[in-house]
LOKE-747994 format. One record per residue (C-alpha): residue in three letters; x, y, z. Coordinates in steps of 0.05 Angstrom, whole numbers, plus 32768, in hexadecimal, padded with zeros to 4 digits. Layout:
BEGIN
ALAXYZ;...
//
This chain:
BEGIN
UNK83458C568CA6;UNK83568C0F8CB9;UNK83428BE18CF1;UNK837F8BBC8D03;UNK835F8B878D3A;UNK83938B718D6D;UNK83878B298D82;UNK836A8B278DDA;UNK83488AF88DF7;UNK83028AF08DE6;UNK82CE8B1E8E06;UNK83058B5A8E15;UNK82EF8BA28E08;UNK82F68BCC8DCD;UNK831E8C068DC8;UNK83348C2D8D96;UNK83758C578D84;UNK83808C938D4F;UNK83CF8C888D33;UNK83F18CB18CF6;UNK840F8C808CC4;UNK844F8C958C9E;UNK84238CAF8C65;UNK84048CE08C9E;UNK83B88CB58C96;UNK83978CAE8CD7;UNK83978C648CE5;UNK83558C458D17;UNK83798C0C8D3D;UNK83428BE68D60;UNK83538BBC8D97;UNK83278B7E8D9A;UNK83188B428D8D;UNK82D68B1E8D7D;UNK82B08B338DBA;UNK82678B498DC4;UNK824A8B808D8A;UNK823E8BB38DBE;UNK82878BC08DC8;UNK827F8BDB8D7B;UNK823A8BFA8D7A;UNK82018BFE8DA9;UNK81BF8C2E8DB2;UNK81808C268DCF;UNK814C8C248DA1;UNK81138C5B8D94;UNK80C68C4D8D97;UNK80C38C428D46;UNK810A8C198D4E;UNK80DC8BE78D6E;UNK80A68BE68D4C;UNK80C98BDA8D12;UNK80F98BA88D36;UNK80BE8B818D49;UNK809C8B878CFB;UNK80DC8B618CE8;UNK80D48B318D15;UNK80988B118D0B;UNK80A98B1A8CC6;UNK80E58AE78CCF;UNK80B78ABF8CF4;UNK808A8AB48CBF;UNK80C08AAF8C82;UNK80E08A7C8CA1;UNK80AB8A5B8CC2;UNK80BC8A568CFE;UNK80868A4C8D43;UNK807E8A848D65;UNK809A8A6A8DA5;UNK80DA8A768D83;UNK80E58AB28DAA;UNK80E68A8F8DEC;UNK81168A668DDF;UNK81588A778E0C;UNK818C8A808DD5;UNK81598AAB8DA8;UNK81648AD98DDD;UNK81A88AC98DF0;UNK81BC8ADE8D9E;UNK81958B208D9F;UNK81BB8B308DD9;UNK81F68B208DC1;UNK81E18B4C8D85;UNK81CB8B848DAF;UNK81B28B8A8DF7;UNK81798BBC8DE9;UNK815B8B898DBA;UNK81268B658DE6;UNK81008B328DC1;UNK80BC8B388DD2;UNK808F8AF48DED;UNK806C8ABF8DC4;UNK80318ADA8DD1;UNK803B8B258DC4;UNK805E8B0C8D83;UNK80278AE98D60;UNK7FEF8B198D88;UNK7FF98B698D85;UNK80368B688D5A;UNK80198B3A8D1E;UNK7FDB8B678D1D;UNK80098BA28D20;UNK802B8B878CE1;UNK7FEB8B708CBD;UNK7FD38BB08CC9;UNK80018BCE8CA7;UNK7FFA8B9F8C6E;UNK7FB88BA88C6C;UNK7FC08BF88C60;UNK7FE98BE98C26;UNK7FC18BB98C01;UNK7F858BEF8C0C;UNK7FA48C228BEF;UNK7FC38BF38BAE;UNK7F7F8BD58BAC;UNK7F5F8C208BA3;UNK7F938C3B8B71;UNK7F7B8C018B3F;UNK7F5B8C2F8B0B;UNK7F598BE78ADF;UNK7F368BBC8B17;UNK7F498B808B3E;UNK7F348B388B3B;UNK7F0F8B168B76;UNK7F258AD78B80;UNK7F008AA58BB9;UNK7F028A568BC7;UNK7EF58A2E8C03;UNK7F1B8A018C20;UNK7F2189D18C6D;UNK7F5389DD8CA6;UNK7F7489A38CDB;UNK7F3E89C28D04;UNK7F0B89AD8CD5;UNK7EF589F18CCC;UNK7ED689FD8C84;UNK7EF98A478C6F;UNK7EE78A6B8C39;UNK7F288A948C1F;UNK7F248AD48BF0;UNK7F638AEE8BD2;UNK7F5F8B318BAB;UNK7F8B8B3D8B62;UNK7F9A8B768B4E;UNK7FA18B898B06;UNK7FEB8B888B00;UNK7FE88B418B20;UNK7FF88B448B64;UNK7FD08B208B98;UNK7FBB8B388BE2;UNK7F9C8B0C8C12;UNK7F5D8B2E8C27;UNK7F398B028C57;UNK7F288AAF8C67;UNK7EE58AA88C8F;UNK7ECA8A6D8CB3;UNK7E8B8A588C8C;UNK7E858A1B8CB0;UNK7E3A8A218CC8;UNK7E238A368C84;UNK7E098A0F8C4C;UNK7E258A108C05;UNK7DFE8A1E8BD3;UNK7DFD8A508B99;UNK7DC78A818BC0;UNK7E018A848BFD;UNK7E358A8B8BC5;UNK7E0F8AC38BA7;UNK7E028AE28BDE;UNK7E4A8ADE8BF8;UNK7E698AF98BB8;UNK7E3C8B3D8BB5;UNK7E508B4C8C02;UNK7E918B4D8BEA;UNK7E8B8B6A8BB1;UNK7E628BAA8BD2;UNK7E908BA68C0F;UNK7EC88BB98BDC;UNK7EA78BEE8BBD;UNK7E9A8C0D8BF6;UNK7EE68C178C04;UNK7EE58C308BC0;UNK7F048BF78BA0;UNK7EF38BE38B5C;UNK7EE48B978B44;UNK7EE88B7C8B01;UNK7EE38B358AFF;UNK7ED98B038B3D;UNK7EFA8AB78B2F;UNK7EE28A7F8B57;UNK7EE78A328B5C;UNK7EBD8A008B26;UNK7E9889E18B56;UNK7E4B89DD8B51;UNK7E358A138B83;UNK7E6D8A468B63;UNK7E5D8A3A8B1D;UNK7E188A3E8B24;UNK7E1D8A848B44;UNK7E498A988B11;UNK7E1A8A8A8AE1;UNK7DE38ABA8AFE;UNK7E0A8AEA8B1F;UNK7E218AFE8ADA;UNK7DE38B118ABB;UNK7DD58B398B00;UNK7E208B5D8AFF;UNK7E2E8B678AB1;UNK7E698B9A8AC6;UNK7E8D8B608AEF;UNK7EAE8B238AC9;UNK7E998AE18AEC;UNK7ECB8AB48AD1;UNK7EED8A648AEE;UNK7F318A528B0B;UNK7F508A438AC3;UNK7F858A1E8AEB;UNK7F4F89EC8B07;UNK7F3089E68AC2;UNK7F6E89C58AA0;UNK7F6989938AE2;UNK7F1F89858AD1;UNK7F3C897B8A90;UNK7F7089448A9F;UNK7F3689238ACC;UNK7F0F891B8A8C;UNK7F4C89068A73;UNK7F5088CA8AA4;UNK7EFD88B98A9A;UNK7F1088B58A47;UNK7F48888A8A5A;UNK7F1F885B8A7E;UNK7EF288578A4D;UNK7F2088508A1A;UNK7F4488198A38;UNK7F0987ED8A47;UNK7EFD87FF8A8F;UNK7F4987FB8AA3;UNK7F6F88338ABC;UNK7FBB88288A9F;UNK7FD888758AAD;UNK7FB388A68ACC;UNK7F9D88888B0E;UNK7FBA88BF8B40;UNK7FD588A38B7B;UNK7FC588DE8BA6;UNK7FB1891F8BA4;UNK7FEC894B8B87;UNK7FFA897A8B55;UNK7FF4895A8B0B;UNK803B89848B02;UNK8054895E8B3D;UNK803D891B8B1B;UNK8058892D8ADE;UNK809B89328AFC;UNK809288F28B2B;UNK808588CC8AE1;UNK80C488EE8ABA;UNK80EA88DC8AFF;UNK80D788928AF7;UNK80E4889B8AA8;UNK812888AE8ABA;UNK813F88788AED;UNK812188458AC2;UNK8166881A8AB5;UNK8176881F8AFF;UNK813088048B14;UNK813887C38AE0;UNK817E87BB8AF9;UNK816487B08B3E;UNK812E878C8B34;UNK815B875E8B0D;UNK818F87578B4A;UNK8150874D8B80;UNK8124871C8B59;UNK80FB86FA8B82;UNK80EE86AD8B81;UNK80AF86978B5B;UNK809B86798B92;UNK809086A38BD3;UNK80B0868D8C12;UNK80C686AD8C54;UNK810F86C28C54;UNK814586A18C79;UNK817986BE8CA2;UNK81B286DE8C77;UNK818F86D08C34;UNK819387098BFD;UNK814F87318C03;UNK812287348BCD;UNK80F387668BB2;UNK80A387558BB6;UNK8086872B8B72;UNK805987618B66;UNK809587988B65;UNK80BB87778B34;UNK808287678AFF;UNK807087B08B03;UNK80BE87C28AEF;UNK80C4878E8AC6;UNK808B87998A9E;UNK808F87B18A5A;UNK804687D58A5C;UNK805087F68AA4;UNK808C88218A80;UNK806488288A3C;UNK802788478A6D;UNK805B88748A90;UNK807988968A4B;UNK802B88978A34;UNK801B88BD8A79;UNK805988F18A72;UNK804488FD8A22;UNK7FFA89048A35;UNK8005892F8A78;UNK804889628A55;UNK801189918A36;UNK7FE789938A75;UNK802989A98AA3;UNK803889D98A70;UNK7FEE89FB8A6D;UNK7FE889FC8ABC;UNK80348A148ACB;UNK80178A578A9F;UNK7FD58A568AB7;UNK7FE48A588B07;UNK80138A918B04;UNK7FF88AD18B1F;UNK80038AF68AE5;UNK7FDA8AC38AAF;UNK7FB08AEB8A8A;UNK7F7E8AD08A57;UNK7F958AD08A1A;UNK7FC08AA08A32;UNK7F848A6D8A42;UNK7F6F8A7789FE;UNK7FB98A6989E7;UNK7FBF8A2E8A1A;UNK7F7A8A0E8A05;UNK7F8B8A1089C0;UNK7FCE89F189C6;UNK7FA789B489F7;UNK7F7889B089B6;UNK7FAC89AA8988;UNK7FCC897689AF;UNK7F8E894689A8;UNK7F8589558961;UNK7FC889408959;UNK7FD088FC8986;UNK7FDB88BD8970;UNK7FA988A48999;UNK7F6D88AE8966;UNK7F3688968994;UNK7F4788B289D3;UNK7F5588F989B7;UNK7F0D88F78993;UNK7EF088F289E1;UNK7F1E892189FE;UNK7F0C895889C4;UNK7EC1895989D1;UNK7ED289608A16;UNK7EFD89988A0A;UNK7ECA89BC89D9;UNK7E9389B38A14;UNK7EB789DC8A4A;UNK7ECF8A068A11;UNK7E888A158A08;UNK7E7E8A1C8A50;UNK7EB18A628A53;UNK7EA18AA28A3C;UNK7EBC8A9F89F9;UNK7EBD8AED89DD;UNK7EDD8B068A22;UNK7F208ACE8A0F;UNK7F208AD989BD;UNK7F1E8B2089CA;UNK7F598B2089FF;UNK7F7F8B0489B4;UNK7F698B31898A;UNK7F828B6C89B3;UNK7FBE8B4E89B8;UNK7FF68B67898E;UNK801C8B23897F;UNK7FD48B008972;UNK7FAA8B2D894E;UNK7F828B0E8912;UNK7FB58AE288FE;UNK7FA38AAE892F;UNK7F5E8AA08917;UNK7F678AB188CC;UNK7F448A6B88BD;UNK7F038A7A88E1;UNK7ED78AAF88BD;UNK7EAB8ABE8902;UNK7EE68AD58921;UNK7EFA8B138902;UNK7EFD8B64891C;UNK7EB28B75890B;UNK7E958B46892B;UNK7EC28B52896E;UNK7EB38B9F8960;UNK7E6E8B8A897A;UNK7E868B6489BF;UNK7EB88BA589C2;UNK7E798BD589C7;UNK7E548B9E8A00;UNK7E968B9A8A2B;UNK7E9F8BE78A2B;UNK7E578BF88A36;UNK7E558BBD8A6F;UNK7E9B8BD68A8B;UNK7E8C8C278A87;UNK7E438C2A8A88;UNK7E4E8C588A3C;UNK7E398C4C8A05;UNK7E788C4789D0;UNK7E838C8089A9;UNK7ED98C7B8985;UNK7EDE8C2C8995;UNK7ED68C058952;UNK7F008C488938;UNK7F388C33896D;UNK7F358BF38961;UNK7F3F8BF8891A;UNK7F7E8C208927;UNK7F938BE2894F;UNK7F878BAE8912;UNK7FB58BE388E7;UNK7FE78BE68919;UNK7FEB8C328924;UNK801A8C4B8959;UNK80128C378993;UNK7FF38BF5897F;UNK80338BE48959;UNK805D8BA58962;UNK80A38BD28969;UNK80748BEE89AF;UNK80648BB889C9;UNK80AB8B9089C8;UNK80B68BD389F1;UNK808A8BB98A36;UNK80B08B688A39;UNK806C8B448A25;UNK80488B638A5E;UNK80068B6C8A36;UNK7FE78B928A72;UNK801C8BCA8A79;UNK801D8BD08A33;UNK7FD18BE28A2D;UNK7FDB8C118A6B;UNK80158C358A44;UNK7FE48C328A08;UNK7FA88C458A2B;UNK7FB48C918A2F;UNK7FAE8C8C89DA;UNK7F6A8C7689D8;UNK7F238C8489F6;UNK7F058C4389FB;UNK7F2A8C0E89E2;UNK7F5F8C158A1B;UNK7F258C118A53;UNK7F148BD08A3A;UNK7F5A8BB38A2B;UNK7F718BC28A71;UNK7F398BA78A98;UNK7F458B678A5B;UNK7F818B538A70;UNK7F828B6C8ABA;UNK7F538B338AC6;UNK7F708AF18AF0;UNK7F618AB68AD1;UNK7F6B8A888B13;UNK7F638A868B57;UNK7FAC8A638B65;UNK7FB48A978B96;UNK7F7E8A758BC3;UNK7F9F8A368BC3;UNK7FDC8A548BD7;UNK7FBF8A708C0A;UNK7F9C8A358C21;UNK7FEA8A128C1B;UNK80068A448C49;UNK7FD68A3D8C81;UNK7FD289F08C7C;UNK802589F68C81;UNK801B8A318CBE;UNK7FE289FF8CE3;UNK7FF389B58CEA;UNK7FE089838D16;UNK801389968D3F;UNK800589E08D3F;UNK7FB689DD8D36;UNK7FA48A048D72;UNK7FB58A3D8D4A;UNK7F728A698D39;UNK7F658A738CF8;UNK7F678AC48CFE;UNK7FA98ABA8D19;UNK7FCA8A868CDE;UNK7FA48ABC8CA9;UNK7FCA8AEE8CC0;UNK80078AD08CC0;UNK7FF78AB28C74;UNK7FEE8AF98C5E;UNK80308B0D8C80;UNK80488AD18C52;UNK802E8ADF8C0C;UNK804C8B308C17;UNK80928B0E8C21;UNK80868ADB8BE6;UNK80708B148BB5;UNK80AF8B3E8BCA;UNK80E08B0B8BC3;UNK80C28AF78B7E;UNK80C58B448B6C;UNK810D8B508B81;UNK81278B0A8B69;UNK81458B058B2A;UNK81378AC38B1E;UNK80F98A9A8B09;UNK80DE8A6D8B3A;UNK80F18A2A8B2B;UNK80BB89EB8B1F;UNK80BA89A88B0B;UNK80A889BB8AC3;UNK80DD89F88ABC;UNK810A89BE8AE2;UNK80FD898E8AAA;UNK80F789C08A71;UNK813A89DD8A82;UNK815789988A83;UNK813E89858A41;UNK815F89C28A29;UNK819D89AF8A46;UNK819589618A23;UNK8186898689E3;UNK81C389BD89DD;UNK81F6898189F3;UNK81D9895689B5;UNK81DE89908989;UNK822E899C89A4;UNK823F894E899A;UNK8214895A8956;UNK8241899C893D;UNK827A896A895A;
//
């Protein structure tokens, strides 16, 4: 069949002819010419055609953040139209009333039933955080296991004081409200301030089956703030590097610095062709401007550009740590992994001194972290084993055997009976703890111990729930980014139930486009990283030249 269009005037009416061609195929000649779509195809659409019209809707509304008044605008409805006449947009306020729920409803239904079908557990994750409205919200975002986050609720807590008793108090309502709906938790991760730590603290002699743990993520930035009090200290009282100009993302001023690092010659090139005068005057009519004393000292100053190289070697580690760390996935062997390499760093910096300070700093909130829960998530893991801590005797499998037995009895409510015989077929590498098995899974440690699992009796129970834990609560503060970027100043008469909704619409169309895209998500660090790759293979090719 071909469509053989015959060229009309716009806007004429299709019609359609059957002719034999000389092979005796029955040729579809089509006489039109770019008018309307419903001279091809047009039907009214059912009760469930709507509803699922209008799902998609609000979905486009929210991907591409658009207000909702969108839908009153003339040529929204003129295009539809255009598209097909039975398509009636709905109004703005049907669109972001009835049909949002509708769509959150939905979404809620599913992330019930995911939620419940976690035999391993999920992570609660909470932090607060302050609207354009001024309204103090405290978010809660719910992980599952496999690593995939679901906004579960933000409520105003505006009226309510802040302490660790509220905190408490606030965590266990949760925490029961989801056991009632039959889902399990194994870990909750909240912020390091005060109030949360201290009800961590007590809350996990009280709930020994529940892992109260920090945002990892925010303790490498409490790090680099120590970083900056060392430095001040260091330098007699006289910030040279670290001095933040505003509140952003350390990754974000670790590019800003490399950025300046790279447009170095271009900066002392201009600064060269607009020197001021030693003397400041007013400028006359039609003289060449000048840039400000002050500018040109700072570009022309040897130290300024020593400071900047000293601020990109000191903060590379950090963007490193905290581009692993805030992913959804980061489990904790990798904080183990990511604190040792921050140590190592020190140990080996040129900067004798400073990297004295910035060790006992480290070794404090080291201290701080329950240690057995991270050194086990190693040694159950098939590339770290033993190996990693062959040169510290109280690190070895018998004396983890013990913390094996505490974990399962405080995860099961058993006493252990096979574990230390399990785990010994782990240290020997029996199938399926072998190295050829896990290659199998793409270094996802948790599926691997689910595929494993169904070998052992114990050991898997405690593996799973070991590295289905969160380590962050990144998820929060992407939450709290999409609802500052839904309600702005312009938009603040939005109510919060209404810009929660719409956020949770948002983070289901983020996680599916990160599922069905092949590609990772690019940041200033893989940015960087990749271009440093780059640099490298051409010197190698014009070395092999």
């Amino acid at each position: 069949i071909q469509d053989v269009p015959s060229y009309q005037s716009y806007g004429t009416a299709s019609t359609t002819s059957s002719l034999p061609d000389s092979s005796g195929r029955k040729v579809v000649v089509r006489s039109s010419s770019y008018g309307p779509l419903d001279n091809f195809i047009v039907r009214s659409l059912s009760k469930k055609d709507k509803e699922k019209f209008y799902i998609l809707l609000i979905r486009l509304t929210v991907a591409c953040g658009w207000a909702l008044q969108w839908v009153n605008k003339p040529e929204a409805r003129e295009l539809f139209e255009f598209l097909n006449p039975f398509l009636k947009l709905p109004d703005r306020r049907s669109l972001g009333g009835e049909i949002l729920k509708d769509a959150v409803a939905e979404g809620d239904k599913v992330m019930e039933i995911a939620l419940k079908e976690d035999q391993t557990g999920v992570t609660l994750t909470f932090d607060g955080w302050t609207n354009v409205r001024n309204e103090q919200l405290l978010g809660v975002v719910i992980m599952t296991s496999e690593g995939r986050p679901y906004v579960w609720k933000a409520v105003d807590i505006s009226l309510e004081r802040e302490t660790h008793v509220e905190v408490m108090e606030k965590t266990e309502a949760m925490i029961s409200d989801l056991k009632s709906k039959g889902v399990n938790v194994c870990a909750v991760v909240t912020d390091s301030a005060s109030a949360y730590a201290a009800a961590r603290r007590r809350l996990r002699i009280s709930n020994r089956a529940i892992v109260f743990l920090p945002c990892f993520a925010h303790q490498i930035n409490l790090c680099v703030a120590k970083l900056r009090e060392q430095q001040k200290i260091t330098y007699d009282g006289k910030i040279y590097a670290l001095a933040a100009p505003g509140e952003t993302r350390w990754n974000s001023y670790y590019e800003v610095c490399s950025s300046l690092l790279r447009t170095q010659q271009a900066l002392q090139i201009l600064a060269i062709n607009f020197k001021p005068p030693f003397s400041q005057v007013r400028r006359q009519a039609g003289e060449t401007p000048t840039i400000s004393r002050e500018m040109f000292e700072i570009i022309d100053s040897e130290s300024f550009w020593t400071n900047i190289h000293l601020i990109v070697e000191m903060l590379y580690p950090y963007c490193k740590i905290l581009d692993i760390l805030q992913k959804d996935k980061a489990r904790l062997f990798q904080v183990t992994h990511c604190f040792a390499y921050l140590f190592q760093f020190w140990n080996d910096h040129a900067n004798i001194q400073l990297a004295a300070r910035i060790q006992v700093r480290l070794e404090k909130r080291w201290s701080d972290w329950e240690q057995p829960l991270l050194l086990l998530s190693c040694l159950l893991h098939p590339e770290y084993r033993i190996e990693q801590f062959k040169d510290n005797v109280n690190i070895n499998y018998t004396t983890f055997g013990k913390w094996l037995k505490y974990y399962y009895w405080a995860w099961s409510g058993k006493e252990s009976t096979c574990i230390l015989r399990e785990f010994d077929d782990f240290r020997l590498g029996k199938y399926p703890f072998d190295d050829d098995t896990y290659k199998q899974f793409n270094n996802d440690i948790w599926r691997y111990w689910c595929f494993a699992r169904v070998s052992t009796n114990e050991l898997g129970l405690v593996a799973c729930t070991l590295f289905g834990i969160c380590v962050n609560a990144a998820s929060v503060e992407r939450l709290w980014s999409c609802m500052g970027f839904l309600q702005t100043n312009r938009r603040n008469r939005l109510k919060s139930s209404k810009v929660l909704n719409m956020s949770k619409l948002r983070a289901d169309i983020t996680w599916k486009h990160r599922i069905n895209s092949d590609s990772s998500i690019l940041t200033p660090l893989s940015i960087i990283t990749r271009n440093e790759e780059e640099n490298n293979n051409e010197k190698e090719v014009e070395e092999n030249l």
